[in-house]
N, CA, C and O atoms as a GROMACS GRO file, in nm:
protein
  240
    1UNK      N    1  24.327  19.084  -6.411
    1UNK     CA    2  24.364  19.056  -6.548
    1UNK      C    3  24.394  19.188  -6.618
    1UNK      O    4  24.310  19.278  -6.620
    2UNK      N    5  24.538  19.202  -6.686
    2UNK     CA    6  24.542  19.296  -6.728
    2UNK      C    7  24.481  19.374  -6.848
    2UNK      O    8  24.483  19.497  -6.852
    3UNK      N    9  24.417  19.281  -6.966
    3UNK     CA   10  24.330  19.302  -7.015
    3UNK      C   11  24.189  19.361  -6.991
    3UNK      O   12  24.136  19.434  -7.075
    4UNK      N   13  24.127  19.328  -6.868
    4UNK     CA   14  24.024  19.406  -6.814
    4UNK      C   15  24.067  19.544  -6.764
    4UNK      O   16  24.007  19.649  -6.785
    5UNK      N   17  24.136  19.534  -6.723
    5UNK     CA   18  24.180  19.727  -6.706
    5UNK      C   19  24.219  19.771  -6.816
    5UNK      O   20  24.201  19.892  -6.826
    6UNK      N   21  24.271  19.715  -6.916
    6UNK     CA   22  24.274  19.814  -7.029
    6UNK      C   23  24.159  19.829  -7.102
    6UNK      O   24  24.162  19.910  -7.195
    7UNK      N   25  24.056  19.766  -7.078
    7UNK     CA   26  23.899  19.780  -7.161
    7UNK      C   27  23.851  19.880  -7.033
    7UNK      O   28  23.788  19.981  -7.064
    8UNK      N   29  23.879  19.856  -6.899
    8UNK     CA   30  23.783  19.960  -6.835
    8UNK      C   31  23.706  19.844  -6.773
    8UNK      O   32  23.615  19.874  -6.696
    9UNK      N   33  23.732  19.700  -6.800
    9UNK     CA   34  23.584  19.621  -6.764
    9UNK      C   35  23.475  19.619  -6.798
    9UNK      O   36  23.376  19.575  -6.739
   10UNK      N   37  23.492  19.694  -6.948
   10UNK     CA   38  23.336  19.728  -7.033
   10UNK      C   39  23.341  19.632  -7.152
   10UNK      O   40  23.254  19.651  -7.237
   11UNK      N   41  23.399  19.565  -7.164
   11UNK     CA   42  23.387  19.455  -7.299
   11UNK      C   43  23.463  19.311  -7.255
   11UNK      O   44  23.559  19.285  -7.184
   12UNK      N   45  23.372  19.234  -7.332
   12UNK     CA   46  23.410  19.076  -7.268
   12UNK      C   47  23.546  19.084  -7.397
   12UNK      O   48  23.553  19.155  -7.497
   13UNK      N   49  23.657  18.966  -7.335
   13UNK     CA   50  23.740  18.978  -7.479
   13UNK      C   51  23.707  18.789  -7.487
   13UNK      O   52  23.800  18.741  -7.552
   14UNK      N   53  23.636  18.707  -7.455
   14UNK     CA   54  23.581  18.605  -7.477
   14UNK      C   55  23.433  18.570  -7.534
   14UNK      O   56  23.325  18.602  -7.485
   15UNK      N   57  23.460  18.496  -7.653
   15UNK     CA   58  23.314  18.488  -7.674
   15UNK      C   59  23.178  18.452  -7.563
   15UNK      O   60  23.222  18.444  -7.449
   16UNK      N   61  23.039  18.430  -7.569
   16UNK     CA   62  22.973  18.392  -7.518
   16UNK      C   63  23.004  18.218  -7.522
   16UNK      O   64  23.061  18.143  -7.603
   17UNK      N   65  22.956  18.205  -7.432
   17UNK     CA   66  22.948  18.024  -7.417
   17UNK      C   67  23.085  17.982  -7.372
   17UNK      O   68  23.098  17.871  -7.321
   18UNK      N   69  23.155  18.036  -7.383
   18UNK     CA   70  23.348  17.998  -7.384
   18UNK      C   71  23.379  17.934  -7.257
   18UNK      O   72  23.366  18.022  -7.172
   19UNK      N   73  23.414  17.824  -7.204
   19UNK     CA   74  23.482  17.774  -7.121
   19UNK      C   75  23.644  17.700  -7.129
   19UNK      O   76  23.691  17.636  -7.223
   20UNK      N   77  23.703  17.731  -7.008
   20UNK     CA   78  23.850  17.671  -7.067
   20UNK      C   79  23.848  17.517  -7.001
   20UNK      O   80  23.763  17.471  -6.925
   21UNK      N   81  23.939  17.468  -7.041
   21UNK     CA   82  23.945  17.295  -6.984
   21UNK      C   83  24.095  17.299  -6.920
   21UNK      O   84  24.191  17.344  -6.983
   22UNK      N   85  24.104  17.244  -6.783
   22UNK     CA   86  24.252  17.241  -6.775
   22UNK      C   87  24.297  17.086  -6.831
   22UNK      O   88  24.243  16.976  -6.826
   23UNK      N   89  24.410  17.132  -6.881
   23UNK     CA   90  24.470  16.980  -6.876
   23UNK      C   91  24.559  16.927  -6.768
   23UNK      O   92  24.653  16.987  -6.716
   24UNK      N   93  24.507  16.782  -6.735
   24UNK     CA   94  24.588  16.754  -6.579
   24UNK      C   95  24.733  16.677  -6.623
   24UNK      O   96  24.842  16.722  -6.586
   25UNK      N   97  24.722  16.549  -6.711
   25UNK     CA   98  24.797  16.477  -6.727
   25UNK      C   99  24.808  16.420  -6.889
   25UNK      O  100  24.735  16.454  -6.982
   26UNK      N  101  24.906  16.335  -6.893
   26UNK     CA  102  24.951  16.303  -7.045
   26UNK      C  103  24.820  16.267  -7.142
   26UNK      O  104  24.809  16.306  -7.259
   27UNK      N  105  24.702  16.168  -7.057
   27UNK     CA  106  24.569  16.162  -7.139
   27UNK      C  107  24.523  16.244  -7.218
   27UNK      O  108  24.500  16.247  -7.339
   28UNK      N  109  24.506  16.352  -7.077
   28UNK     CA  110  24.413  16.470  -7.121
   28UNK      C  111  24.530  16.553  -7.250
   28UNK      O  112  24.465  16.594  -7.346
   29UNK      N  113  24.643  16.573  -7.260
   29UNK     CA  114  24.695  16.641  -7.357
   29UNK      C  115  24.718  16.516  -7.499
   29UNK      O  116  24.793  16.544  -7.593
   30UNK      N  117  24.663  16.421  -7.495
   30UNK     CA  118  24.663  16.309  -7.597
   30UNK      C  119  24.521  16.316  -7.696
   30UNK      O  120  24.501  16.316  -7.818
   31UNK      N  121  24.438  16.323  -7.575
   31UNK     CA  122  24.285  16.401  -7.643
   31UNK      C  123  24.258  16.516  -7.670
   31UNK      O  124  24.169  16.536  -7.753
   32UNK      N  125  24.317  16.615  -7.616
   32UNK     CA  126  24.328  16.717  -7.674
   32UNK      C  127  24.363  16.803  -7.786
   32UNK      O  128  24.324  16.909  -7.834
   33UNK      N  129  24.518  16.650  -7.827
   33UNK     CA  130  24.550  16.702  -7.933
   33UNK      C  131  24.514  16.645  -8.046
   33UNK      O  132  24.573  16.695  -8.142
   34UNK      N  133  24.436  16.554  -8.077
   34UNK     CA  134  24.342  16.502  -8.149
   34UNK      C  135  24.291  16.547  -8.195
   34UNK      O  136  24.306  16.542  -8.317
   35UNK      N  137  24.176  16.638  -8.133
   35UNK     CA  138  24.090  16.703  -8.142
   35UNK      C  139  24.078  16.813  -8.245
   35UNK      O  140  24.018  16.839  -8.349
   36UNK      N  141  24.172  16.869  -8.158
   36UNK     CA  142  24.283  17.003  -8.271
   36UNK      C  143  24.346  16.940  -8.400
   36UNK      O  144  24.348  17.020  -8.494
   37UNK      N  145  24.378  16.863  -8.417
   37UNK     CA  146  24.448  16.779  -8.545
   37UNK      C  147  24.338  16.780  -8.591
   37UNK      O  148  24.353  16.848  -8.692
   38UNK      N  149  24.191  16.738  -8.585
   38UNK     CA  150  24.085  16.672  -8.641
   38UNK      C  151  24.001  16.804  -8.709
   38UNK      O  152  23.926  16.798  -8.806
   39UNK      N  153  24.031  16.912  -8.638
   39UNK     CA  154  23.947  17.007  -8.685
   39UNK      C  155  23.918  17.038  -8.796
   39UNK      O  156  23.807  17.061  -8.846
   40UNK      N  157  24.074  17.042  -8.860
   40UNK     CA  158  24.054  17.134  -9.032
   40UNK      C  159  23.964  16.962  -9.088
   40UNK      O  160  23.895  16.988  -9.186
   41UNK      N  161  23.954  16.824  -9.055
   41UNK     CA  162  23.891  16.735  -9.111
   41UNK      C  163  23.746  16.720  -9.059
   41UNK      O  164  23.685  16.628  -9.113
   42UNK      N  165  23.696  16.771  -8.994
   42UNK     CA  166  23.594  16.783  -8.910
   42UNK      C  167  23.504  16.899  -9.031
   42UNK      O  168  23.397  16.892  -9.092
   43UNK      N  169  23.633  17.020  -9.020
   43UNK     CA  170  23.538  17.138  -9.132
   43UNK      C  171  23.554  17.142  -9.251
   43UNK      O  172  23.570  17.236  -9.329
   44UNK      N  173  23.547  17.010  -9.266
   44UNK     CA  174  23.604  17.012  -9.470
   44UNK      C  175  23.723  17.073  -9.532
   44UNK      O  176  23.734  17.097  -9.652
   45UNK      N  177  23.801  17.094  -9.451
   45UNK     CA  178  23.910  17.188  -9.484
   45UNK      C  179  24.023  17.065  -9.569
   45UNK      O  180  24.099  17.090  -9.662
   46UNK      N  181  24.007  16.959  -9.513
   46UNK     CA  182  24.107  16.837  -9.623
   46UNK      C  183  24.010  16.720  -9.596
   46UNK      O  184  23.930  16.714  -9.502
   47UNK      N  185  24.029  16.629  -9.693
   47UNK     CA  186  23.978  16.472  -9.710
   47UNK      C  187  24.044  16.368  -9.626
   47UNK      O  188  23.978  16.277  -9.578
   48UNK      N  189  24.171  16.378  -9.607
   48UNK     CA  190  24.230  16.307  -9.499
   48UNK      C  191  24.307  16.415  -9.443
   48UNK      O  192  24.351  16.517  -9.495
   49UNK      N  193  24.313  16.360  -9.299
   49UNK     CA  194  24.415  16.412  -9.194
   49UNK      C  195  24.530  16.411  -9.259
   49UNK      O  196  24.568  16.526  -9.278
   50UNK      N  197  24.622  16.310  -9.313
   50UNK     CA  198  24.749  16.365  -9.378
   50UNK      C  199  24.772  16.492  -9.470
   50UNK      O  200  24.878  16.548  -9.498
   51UNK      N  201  24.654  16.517  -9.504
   51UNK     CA  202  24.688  16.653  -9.593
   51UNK      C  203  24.696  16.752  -9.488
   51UNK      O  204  24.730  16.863  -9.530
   52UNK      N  205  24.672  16.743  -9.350
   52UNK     CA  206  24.710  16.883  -9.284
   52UNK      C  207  24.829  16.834  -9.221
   52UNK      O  208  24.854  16.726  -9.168
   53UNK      N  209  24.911  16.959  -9.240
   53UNK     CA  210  25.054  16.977  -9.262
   53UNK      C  211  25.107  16.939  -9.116
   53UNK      O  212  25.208  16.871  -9.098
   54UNK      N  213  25.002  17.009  -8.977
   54UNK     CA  214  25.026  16.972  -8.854
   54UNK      C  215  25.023  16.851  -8.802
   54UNK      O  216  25.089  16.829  -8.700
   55UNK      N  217  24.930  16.732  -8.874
   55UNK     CA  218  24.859  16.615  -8.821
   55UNK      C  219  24.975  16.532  -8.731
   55UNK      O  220  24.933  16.434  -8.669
   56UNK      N  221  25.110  16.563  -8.720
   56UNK     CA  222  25.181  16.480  -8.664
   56UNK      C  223  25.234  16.494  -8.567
   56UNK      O  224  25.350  16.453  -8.559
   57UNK      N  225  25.168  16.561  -8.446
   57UNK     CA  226  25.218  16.645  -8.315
   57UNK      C  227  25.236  16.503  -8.254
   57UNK      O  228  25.185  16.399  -8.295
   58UNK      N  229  25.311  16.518  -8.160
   58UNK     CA  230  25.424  16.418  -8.098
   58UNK      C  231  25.305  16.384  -7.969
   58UNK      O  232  25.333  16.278  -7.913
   59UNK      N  233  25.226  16.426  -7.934
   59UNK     CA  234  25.104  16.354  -7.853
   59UNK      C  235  25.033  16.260  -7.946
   59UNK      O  236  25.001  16.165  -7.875
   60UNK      N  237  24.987  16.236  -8.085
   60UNK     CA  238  24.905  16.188  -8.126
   60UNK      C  239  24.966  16.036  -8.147
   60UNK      O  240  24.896  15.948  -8.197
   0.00000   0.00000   0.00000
């Protein structure tokens, strides 16, 4: 990874706990993008999902 040679291999550039998820098929990128849509409503960031500007990604 070219990022680890430019640190030297002395600093994580991922938080602790961090795992990635692959996505295999149309499901998994259907729930995924949910998820992500749901967030700013999840953190109080709007009252409904229509107020975020993204909510209408072509998976959901």
């Amino acid at each position: 990874m070219m990022v680890n040679r430019a640190l030297c291999g002395e600093k994580s550039i991922w938080q602790r706990g961090y795992h990635d998820r692959a996505i295999r098929d149309e499901e998994d990128i259907r729930a995924v993008a949910r998820y992500i849509v749901a967030n700013p409503l999840r953190a109080g960031l709007v009252n409904d999902i229509g107020q975020y500007p993204l909510w209408d990604a072509k998976w959901l």
